[in-house]
C-alpha angles and dihedrals in degrees: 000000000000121000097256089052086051088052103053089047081060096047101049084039084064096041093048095049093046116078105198079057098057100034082065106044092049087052087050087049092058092058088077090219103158092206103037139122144154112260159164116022093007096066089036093058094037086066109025079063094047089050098046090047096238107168095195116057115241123243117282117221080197141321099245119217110198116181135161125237117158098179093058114050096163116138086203086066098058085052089052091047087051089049097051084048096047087050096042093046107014121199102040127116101237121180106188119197133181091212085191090078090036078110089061098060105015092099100056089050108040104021095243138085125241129204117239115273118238103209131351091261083067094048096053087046096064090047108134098256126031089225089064100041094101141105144189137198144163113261123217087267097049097257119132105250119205132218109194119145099169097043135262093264111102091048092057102043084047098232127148107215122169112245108218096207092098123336116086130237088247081046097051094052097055094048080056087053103045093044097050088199106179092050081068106029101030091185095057118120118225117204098191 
């Protein structure tokens, strides 16, 4: 077994003892979305908690869904995924995002252009850290699937390192000083 396989044995181990976890992926599931999954802060949290043996989760600013659906690049229909997600697991913070039209408002939020994306495995892989570019989601057979195209190493190291791919060095930064990571996960390693 090589060590990325290890480590998505360990991985889908986590997610499938965690409730929160597969409560969400099986809502996500419902949605019928053919290129879906549960990412970014969601599955980093998930396993820095586990790591560090927290008993209690901790507190979600959202569980982010990110799919990909280039014939339908209607903002109205990422609102319509959150509400049936709202309605299926209530309570939960979802953020839902087609990361196939990022392109079309990337630029008003962050001040510079993007170009499209081409799948959702080239969308996580331009997430801002390569800790959190990653994704999870129920197959078909109920197995947890795993998007990671840059590996599962960094999660699991615990180590926050800037991916170049499309958040700026400024932006990158900010996004240390607003997570505060080591103030929640003390052995995490940050890499400015």
């Amino acid at each position: 077994m090589s060590t990325q396989e290890a480590l998505a044995a360990r991985l889908r181990a986590i997610a499938s003892a965690t409730p929160w976890c597969m409560q969400a992926l099986h809502a996500v599931a419902q949605l019928g979305l053919s290129d879906c999954c549960i990412g970014a802060g969601a599955v980093r949290i998930l396993v820095w908690d586990a790591l560090h043996g927290y008993a209690q989760p901790s507190a979600l600013g959202d569980v982010d869904v990110a799919y990909f659906d280039a014939h339908n690049l209607q903002p109205g229909r990422e609102v319509e995924l959150r509400q049936r997600l709202a309605t299926l697991l209530p309570g939960v913070p979802w953020d839902v995002c087609n990361q196939a039209r990022v392109h079309l408002w990337f630029e008003d939020e962050f001040g510079y252009a993007v170009p499209p994306l081409l799948s959702l495995n080239d969308a996580i892989a331009s997430w801002p850290e390569f800790a959190t570019a990653v994704g999870i989601y129920l197959q078909p057979d109920g197995e947890i699937g795993i998007v990671a195209p840059h590996g599962l190493d960094d999660l699991f190291d615990m180590v926050v390192r800037r991916n170049p791919a499309r958040i700026s060095l400024d932006g990158y930064a900010q996004r240390l000083a607003s997570k505060d990571y080591a103030a929640r996960w003390p052995r995490v390693t940050i890499i400015a």
